[in-house]
N, C-alpha and C positions, 0 to 999 in steps of 0.2 A: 343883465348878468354882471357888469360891469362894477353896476353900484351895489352887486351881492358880497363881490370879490373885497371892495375898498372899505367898506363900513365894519369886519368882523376882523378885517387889520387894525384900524381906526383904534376900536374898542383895546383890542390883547393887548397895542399899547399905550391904553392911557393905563390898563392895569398893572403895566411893566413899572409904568411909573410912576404909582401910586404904593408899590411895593417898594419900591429904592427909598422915595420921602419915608414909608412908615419906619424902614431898619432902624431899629437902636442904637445909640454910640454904646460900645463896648465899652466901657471906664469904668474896671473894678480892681479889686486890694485887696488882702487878707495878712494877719500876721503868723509869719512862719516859723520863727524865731523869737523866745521858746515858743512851740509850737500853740498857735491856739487851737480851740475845738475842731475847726472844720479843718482846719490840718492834721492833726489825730486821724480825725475821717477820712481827709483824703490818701493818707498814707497807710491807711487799714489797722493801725495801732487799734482803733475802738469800731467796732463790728455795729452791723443792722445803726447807719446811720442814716441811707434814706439816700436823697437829690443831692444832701449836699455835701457827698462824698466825691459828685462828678465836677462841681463848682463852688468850691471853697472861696472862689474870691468874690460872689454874688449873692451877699449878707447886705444888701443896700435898702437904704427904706430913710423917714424922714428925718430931720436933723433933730437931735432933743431926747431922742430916745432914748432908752437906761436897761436893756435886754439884752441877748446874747443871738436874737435871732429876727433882728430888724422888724417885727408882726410877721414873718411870714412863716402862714402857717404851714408848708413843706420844708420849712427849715427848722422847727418847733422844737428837735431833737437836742436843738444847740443849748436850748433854754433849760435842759430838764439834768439839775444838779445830782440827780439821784442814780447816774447814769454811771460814777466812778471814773469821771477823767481822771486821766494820768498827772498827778502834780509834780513840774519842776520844781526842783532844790536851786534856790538863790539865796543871797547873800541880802546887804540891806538897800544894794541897787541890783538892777537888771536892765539890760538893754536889749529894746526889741526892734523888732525886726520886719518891715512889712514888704511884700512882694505886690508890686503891683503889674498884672498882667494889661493893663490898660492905662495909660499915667493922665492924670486929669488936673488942670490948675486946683487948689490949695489953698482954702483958709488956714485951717490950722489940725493935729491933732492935737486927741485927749487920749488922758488916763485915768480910770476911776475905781477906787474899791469902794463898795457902796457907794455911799453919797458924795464920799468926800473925791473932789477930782485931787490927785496926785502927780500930775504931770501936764503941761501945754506946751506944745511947740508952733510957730508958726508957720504958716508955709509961702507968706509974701502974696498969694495971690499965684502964683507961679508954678509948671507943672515941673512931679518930681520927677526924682529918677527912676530906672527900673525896681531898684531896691533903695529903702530909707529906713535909715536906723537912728531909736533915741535910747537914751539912759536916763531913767528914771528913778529915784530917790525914793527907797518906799521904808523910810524913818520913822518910826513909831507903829508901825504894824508888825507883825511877827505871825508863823502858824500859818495856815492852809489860808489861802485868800484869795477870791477871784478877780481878777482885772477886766475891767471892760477897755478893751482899747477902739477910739472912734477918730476916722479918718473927715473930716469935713470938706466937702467939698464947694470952692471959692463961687462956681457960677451956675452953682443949681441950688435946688432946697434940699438936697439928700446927704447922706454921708456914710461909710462904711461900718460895719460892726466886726469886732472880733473878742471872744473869750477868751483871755488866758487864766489857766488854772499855775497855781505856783505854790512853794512849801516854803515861807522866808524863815530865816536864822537856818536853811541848811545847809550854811557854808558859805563862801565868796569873801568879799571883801578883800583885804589885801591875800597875797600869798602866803602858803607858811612858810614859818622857819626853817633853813636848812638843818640838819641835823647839828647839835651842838659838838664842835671840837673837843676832846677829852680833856677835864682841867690838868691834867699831867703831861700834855702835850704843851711845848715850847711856844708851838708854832700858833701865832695871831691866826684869828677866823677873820676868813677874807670879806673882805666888803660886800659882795657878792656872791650867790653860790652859782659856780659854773653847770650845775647837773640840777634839774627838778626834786623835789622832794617825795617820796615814796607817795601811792602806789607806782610801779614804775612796770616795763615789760609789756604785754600785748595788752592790746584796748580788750576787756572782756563785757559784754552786757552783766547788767546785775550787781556790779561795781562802782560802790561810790568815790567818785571822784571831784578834789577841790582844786581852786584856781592854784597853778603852776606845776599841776603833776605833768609829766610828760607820760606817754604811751607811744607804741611802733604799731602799725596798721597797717598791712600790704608792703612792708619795707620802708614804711617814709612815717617819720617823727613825726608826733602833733604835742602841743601846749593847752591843758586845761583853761579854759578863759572865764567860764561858771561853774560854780560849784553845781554838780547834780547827780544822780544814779543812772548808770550806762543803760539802754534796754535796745532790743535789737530796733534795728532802722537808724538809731542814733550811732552810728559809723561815724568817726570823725569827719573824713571826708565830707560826707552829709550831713552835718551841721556845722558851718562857720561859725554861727552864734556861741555853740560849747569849746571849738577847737579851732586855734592855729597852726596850721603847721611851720616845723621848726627844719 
């Protein structure tokens, strides 16, 4: 009875711990800012997207790849351009923005329209922080353009994927002008302008807005930081990337 009792303990735990060695390291990222596809997805902006509406930050597959949906075919929706992402209005840079819900050392990222990569950052070897933001130079392209952004990671063969869709030349760059002083007026235009330049008043969706408009939401100022058109979920609050508050 004895050796019935010991040997079906025996067993449950070598399977206890056969499950613990097989767990996966969690080490995943997605870019939120401007939103990529699977952020779209996950915030229900773009409907009937599938698995990877529940884990937008597990686009992970091998390094080298040039897709929107790392091979994996549950996540295939990310790749399919005919789908009508929502395109951000930027300027002739953009700074993005990646969340990583799991931080893992860092070779480097990339940026890529087509063929041509358009941005490399390094990452030292070294793990980031919860959120990493670059600015990107995107000079000589213009018009609707998809970005591949890819996270590399320093001590495996894999690396992250995200699509961003984007609309360049729709605004950014520096701020605009304050409104011009009436030439009949005495009085010199200040160095600066103390107040944002119009649109001005409540944040509304549907509302195109360029770097330095200001808007009021829930009682608290914010500062346009990209140029882009408002749509609901993009709440100032809830995007840093488009607004800081003032």
């Amino acid at each position: 009875m004895r050796r019935r009792v010991t040997v079906p303990v025996l067993a449950a735990g070598a399977v206890v711990s056969s499950l613990a060695v097989a767990a996966p390291a969690q080490a995943h990222g997605y870019v939120s800012g401007p939103p990529s596809r699977q952020a779209l997805c996950a915030q229900n902006r773009v409907p009937d997207c599938g698995q990877i509406k529940y884990e937008p930050q597990s686009v992970e597959g091998p390094k080298g790849l040039r897709n929107c949906h790392a091979n994996i075919a549950h996540f295939a929706v990310l790749n399919d351009d005919s789908r009508g992402w929502p395109a951000t209005s930027v300027g002739s840079s953009v700074t993005f923005t990646w969340t990583n819900t799991a931080r893992h050392a860092t070779s480097n990222w990339e940026y890529f329209i087509g063929g041509t990569r358009v941005g490399v950052f390094s990452g030292g070897g070294q793990q980031p922080g919860a959120t990493v933001s670059h600015t990107v130079n995107l000079g000589g392209f213009s018009g609707r353009q998809k970005i591949l952004a890819v996270w590399n990671i320093a001590d495996t063969a894999n690396a992250f994927y995200s699509c961003v869709d984007v609309q360049i030349g729709g605004g950014g760059g520096p701020g605009p002008s304050p409104t011009p002083t009436p030439t009949s007026s005495p009085t010199p235009t200040p160095p600066a302008p103390t107040t944002p330049p119009a649109p001005s008043g409540s944040w509304t969706a549907g509302r195109a807005y360029q770097v330095g408009d200001q808007v009021t939401y829930n009682g608290l100022s914010y500062r346009c930081r990209q140029a882009h058109t408002a749509i609901p979920g993009w709440e100032p609050p809830n995007v840093p990337a488009l607004w800081s508050q003032v």
